[in-house]
C-alpha positions in Angstrom: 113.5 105.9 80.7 112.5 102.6 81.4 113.8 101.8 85.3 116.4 99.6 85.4 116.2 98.0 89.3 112.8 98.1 91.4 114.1 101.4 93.2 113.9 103.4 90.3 110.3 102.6 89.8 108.0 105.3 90.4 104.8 104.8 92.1 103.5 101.4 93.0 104.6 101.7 97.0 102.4 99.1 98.1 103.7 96.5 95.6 107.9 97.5 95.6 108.0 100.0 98.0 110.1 98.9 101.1 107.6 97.3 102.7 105.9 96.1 99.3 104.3 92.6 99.0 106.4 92.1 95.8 109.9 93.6 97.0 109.2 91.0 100.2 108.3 87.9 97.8 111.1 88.7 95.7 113.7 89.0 98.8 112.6 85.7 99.9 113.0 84.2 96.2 109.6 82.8 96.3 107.3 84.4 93.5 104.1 83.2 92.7 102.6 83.1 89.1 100.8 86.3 89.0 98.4 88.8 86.8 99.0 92.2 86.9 95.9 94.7 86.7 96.4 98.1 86.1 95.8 100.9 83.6 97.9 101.7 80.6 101.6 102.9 81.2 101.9 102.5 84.8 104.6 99.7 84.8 103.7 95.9 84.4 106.0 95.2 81.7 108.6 97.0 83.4 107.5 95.1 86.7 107.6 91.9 85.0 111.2 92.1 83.6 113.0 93.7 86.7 111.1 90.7 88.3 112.6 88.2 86.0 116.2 90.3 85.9 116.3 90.3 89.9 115.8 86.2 90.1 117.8 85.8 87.5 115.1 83.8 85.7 115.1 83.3 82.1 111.9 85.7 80.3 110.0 84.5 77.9 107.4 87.4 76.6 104.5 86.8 74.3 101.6 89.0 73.2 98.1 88.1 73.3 97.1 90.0 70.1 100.0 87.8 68.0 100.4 84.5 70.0 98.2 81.4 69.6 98.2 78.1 71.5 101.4 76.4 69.7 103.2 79.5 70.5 102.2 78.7 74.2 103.5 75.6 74.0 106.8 76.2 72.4 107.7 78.9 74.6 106.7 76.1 77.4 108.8 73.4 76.2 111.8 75.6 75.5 111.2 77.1 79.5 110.9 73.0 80.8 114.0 72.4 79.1 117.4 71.5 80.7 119.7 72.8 83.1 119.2 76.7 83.9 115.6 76.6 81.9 114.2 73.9 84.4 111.8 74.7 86.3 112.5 78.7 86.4 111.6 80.8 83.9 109.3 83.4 83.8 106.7 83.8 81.0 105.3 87.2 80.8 102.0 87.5 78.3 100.9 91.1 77.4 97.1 91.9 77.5 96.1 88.4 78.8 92.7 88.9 78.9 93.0 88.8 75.1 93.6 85.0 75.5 90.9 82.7 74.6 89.7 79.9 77.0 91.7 77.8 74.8 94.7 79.9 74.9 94.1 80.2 79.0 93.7 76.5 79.7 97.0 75.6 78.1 99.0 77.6 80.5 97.4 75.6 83.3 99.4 72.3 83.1 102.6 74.5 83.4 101.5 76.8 85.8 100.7 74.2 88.0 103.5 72.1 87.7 105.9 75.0 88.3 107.4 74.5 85.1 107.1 78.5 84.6 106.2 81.7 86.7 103.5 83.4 84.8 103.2 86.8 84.5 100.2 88.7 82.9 99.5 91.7 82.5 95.9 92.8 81.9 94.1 96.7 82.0 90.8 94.8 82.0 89.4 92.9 85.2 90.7 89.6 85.7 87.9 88.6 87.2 85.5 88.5 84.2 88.8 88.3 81.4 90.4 85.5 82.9 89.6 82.0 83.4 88.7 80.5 87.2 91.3 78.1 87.2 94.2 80.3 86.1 92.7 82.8 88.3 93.0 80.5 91.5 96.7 80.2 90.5 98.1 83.4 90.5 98.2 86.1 92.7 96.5 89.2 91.5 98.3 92.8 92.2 96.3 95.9 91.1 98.6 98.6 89.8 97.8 102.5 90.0 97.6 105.1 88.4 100.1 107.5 89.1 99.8 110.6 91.1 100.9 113.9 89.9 104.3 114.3 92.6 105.0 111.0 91.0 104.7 112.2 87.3 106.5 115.1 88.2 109.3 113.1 89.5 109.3 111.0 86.5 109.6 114.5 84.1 112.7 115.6 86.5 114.7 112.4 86.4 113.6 112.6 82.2 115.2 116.2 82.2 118.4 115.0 84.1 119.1 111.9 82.3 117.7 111.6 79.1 121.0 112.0 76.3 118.7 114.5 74.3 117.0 116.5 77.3 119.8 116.6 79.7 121.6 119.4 77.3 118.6 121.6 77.2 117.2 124.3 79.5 113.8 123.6 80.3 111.7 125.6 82.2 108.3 123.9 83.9 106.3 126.7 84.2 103.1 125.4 84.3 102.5 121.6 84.6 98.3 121.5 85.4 97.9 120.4 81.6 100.4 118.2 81.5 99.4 116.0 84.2 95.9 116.1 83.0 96.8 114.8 79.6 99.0 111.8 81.2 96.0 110.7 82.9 98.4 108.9 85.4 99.9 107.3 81.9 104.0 107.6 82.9 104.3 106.4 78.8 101.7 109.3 77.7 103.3 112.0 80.0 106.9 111.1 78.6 105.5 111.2 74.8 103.5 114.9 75.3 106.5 116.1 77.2 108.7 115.0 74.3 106.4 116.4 71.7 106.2 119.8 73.4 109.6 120.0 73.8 110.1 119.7 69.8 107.0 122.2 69.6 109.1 125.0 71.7 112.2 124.1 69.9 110.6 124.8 66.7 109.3 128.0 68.0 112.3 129.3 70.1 115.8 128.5 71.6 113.9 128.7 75.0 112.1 125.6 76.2 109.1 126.9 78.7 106.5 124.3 79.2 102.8 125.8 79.8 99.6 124.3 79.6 98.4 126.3 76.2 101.7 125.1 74.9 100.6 121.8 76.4 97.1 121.8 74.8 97.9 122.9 71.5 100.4 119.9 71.1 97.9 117.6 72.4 95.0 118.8 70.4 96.7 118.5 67.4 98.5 115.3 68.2 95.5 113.0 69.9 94.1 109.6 68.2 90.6 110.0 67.8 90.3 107.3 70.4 93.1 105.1 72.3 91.2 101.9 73.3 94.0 101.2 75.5 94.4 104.6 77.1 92.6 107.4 79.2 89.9 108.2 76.6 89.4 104.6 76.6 87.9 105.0 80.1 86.8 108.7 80.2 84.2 107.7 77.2 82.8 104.2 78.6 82.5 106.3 82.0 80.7 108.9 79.8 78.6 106.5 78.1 77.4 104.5 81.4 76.8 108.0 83.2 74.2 108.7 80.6 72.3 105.6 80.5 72.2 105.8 84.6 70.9 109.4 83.9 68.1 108.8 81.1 69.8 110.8 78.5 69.3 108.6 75.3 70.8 111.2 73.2 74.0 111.4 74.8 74.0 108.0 75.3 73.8 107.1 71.5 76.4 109.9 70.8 79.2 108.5 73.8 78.0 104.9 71.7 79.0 106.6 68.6 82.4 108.0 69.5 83.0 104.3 70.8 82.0 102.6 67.8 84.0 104.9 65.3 86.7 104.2 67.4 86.6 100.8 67.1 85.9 99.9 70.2 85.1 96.1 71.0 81.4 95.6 70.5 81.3 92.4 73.2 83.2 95.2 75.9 80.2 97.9 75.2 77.3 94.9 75.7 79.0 93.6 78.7 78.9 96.6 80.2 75.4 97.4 79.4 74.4 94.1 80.6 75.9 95.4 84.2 74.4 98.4 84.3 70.7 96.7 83.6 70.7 95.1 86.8 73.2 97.5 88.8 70.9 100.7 87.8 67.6 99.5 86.3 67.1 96.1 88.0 63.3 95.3 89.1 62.4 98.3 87.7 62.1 96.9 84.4 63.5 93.4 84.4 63.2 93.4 80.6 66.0 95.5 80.9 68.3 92.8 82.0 67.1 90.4 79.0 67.2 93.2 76.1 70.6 93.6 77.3 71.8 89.7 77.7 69.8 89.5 73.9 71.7 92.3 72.8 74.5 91.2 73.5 74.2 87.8 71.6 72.5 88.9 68.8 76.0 91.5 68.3 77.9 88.0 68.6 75.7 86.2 65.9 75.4 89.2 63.9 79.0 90.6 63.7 80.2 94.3 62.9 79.1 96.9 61.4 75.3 95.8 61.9 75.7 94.7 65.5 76.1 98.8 66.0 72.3 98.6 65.4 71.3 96.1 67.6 73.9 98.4 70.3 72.5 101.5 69.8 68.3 99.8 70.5 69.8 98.3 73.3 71.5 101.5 74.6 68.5 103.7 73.8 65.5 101.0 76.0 68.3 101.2 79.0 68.1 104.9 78.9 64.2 105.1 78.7 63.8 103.0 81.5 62.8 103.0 84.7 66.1 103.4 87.3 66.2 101.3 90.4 69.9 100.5 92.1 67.9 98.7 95.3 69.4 95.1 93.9 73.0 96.1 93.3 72.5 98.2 96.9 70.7 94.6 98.9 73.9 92.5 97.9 75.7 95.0 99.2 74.3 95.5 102.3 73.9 91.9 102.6 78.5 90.8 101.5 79.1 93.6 104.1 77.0 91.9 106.7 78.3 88.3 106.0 81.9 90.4 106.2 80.4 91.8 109.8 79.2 88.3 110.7 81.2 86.0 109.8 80.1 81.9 109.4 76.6 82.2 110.7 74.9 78.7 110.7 72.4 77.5 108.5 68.8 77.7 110.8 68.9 73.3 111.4 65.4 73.3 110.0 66.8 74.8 106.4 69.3 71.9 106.5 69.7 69.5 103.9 69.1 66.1 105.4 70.5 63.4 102.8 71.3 60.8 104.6 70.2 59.0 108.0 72.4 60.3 110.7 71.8 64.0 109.4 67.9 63.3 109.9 68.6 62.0 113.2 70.1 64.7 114.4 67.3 67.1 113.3 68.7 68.5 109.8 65.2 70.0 108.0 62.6 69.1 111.4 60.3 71.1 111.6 60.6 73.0 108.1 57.3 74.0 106.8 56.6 73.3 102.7 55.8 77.0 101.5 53.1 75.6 98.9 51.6 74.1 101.1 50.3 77.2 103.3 47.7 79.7 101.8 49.0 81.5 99.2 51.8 79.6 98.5 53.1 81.0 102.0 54.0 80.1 105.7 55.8 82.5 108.1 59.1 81.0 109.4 62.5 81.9 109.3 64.8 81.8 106.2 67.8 83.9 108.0 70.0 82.8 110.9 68.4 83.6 114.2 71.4 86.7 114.6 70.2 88.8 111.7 66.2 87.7 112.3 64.7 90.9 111.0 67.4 92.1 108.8 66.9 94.4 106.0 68.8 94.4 103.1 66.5 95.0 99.9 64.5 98.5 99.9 62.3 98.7 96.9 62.2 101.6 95.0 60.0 103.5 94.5 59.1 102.4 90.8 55.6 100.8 90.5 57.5 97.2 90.2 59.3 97.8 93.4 56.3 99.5 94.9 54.8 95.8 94.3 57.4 94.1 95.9 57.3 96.8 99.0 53.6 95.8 99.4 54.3 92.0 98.7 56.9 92.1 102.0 54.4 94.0 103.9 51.4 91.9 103.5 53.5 88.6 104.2 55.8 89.2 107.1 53.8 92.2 108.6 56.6 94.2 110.8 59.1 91.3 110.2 61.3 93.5 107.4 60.0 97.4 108.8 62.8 99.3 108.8 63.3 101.6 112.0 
């Protein structure tokens, strides 16, 4: 079932659709090296060789699980090669962000040089998985998941073309729990759909698909955990949920079904790191360096102990005190820089290195803060547009309730919200 040409792709409008970035790059023969970011079993190995197919560009294709730095290179050499190979082909790497700096920084020479069009592919976000200079290479194209008129799209052209399915009579009676176990997965529909097919064989002549037909199959059928698939996400989700929520039991349970399921013990600190500032923050800034610990002393430590050192960590985060005002200031403050644009830097708040930049008044007038009583003088610190701005609220934890009366007593009705 694997599409064949870009139109028989389903879903992903906004990257081959007619007006799709990557149908327009290809048509004008230019493609950039480029990581693809998406869930599981929505297309970017299928993208990647209809990509290589439609240039007529020699594919290379390594995994990141299997493939080490002198596999990187051969695969390099063989692509810089003579004739056809020079200069052209495209190297497609499967989960990319499994690649070690090491791994990462060898592709950069080639990359750069043109020598080949790099493809990744990558269900994790580039943007802590992948290193800043391969990063600022490529092009990064989010895939989606897909929606359920695409799915069922995808089951119809399976029923009309498959060799096996094409000679049956199937009836899709109900689809609700089909669509829910797919999880926008096109390779999980297609492999539930095949498996209740076999179930209503073995049951009748008739194929009718219905969603306790559909739930029996999966329920007897479903890994304990796919780290690379919907429960993947639907447990992490669970897991962060119950931290944010001060539920330590639940926590240390969604922790569990992680860690039995071999999940990667860096991937669970990481994100526990995250939600110490995103959720806790100033609340309990100890939150932010049991976390950071944590997750070192699960790197020096190794598994199965490291569980231990997870589960403390998990448990403090979901005793403590919750505060998002940090995560919401920089917020605030990115979507007024968006708003704003290139304000200047206040010509008193200037660096003033050299001569000329003194002469023309870089730092006058700037007022030492130790110097004042207190450690504090009142000037301005923002540009002269957003005098007055607020972007951090405290909470109303008594850390933040510190802060609130810190701001107050120093810049009076400077920061009072209206």
């Amino acid at each position: 079932m694997r599409p064949r040409d870009l139109d028989q792709v389903v879903g992903q409008e906004h990257l081959v659709g007619a007006e799709g970035i990557l149908r327009k790059a290809l048509s004008s023969g230019m493609l950039p090296s480029m990581i693809l970011w998406g869930p599981p079993g929505v297309g970017k190995t299928t993208l990647a060789r209809l990509i290589a197919e439609r240039l007529q560009r020699p594919f290379f294709t390594l995994s990141a699980i299997s493939s080490g730095v002198k596999d990187v290179r051969e695969v390099i050499e063989q692509a810089g090669g003579k004739g056809l190979f020079a200069r052209s082909a495209v190297l497609f790497i499967d989960e990319i962000h499994r690649f070690s700096k090491a791994q990462q920084d060898s592709l950069l020479g080639a990359v750069e040089k043109g020598t080949i069009t790099l493809i990744g592919a990558t269900t994790e976000n580039p943007s802590f998985e992948v290193i800043g200079a391969l990063l600022s290479r490529c092009q990064v194209y989010t895939l989606r998941p897909l929606h359920e008129e695409e799915l069922l799209n995808l089951l119809q052209r399976a029923m009309t073309t498959d060799e096996e399915l094409r000679g049956m009579s199937i009836e899709l009676k109900q689809i609700d729990a089909l669509m829910r176990a797919s999880g926008g997965d096109a390779r999980r529909l297609l492999n539930t759909f095949e498996l209740c097919v076999k179930a209503a064989l073995s049951q009748s002549t008739e194929v009718v698909i219905t969603d306790a037909l559909v739930m029996e199959v999966v329920q007897s059928n479903a890994a304990r955990y796919d780290k690379q698939g919907e429960q993947h996400y639907d447990i992490v989700s669970a897991f962060i949920k119950s931290l944010r929520g001060s539920d330590p039991n639940a926590a240390v349970y969604w922790l569990a079904r992680m860690v039995e399921g071999g999940e990667d013990p860096m991937f669970i600190a990481r994100r526990m790191v995250i939600l110490a500032s995103e959720d806790i923050g100033n609340a309990d800034p100890n939150a932010l360096l049991m976390a950071t610990t944590s997750m070192q002393a699960a790197q020096m430590i190794g598994w199965p102990e490291s569980r231990i050192i997870l589960s403390q960590c998990a448990i403090f985060l979901a005793c403590a005190p919750k505060s998002n005002a940090s995560y919401m200031a920089i917020g605030a403050a990115q979507a007024k820089v968006q708003a704003s644009g290139d304000l200047p830097v206040p010509i008193h708040l200037r660096n003033a290195p050299t001569k000329l930049m003194k002469e023309l008044g870089y730092g006058k007038n700037y007022q030492y803060s130790h110097d004042g009583e207190g450690h504090f003088i009142d000037q301005d610190f923002l540009p002269d547009a957003l005098r007055g701005t607020v972007f951090y609220t405290p909470g109303d934890t008594p850390r933040e309730q510190a802060h609130s009366a810190l701001i107050e007593r120093l810049w009076k009705d400077r920061y009072k919200r209206s």
